[in-house]
N, C-alpha and C positions, 0 to 999 in steps of 0.2 A: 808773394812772399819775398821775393827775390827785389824788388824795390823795396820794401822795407826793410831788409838789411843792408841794403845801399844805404839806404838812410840814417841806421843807427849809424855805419859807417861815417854817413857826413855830416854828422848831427844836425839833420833836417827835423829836429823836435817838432815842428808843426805839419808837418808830412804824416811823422805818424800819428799825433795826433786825428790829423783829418782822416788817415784812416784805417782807425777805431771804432769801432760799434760803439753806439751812445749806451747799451746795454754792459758794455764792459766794464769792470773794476776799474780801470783805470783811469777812465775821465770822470770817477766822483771827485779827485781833485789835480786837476792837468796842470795847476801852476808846478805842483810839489812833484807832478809824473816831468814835467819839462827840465827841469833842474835836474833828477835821478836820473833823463836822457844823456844832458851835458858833463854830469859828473864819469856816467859810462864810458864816455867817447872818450873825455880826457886820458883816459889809464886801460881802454882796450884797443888790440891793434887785432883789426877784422883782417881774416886770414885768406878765409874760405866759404863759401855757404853750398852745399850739395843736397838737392830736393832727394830725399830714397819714396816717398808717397805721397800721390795727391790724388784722392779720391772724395766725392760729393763734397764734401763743406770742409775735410779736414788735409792739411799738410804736415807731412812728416817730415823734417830735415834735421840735417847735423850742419852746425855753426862751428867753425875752425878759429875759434879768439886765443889771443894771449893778452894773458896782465904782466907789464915786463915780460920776464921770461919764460910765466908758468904759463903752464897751455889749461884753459878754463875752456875747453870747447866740450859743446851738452848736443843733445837728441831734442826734440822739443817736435810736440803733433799737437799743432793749433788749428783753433776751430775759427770758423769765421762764416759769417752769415751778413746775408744780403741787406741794406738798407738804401732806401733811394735808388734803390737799381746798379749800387754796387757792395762787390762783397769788401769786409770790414772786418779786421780781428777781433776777435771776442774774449780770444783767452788760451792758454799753453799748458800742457802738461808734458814735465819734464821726464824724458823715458831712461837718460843714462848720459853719460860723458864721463 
């Protein structure tokens, strides 16, 4: 989890890409996920990321962003399941921010 928000941070779009579960929403179209990466990065400043749970497949964290000034930081318990012999996000559900 904690490299992938490195990543959003350095807008390593192809990082998270790789790794994403091929079962996730998000690589039915990765051109148009890579650009909504790039556009992110531009206008958010990565603050904080604080893991509160990680148990079998899923992580709980709170993400500390701001757009400009407004503080946009959410809860987020992502799922992520093994492919290849690693694990891979699958998908997010947002619990509050």
């Amino acid at each position: 989890m904690r490299s992938r928000y490195a990543a959003y941070a350095l807008n390593l779009a192809d990082y998270l890409i790789l790794t994403t579960h091929p079962d996730s929403p998000y690589q039915q179209d990765p051109k148009t996920w890579r650009e909504s990466i790039r556009k992110f990065y531009q206008k958010t400043r990565f603050a904080d990321l604080q893991i509160l749970d990680a148990e079998a497949n899923t992580v709980t964290f709170y993400a500390i962003l701001f757009e400009e000034d407004q503080d946009v930081s959410y809860i987020e318990q992502s799922l992520f399941r093994q492919h290849e012999g690693r694990w891979k996000y699958v998908s997010g559900k947002r619990l509050g921010g």
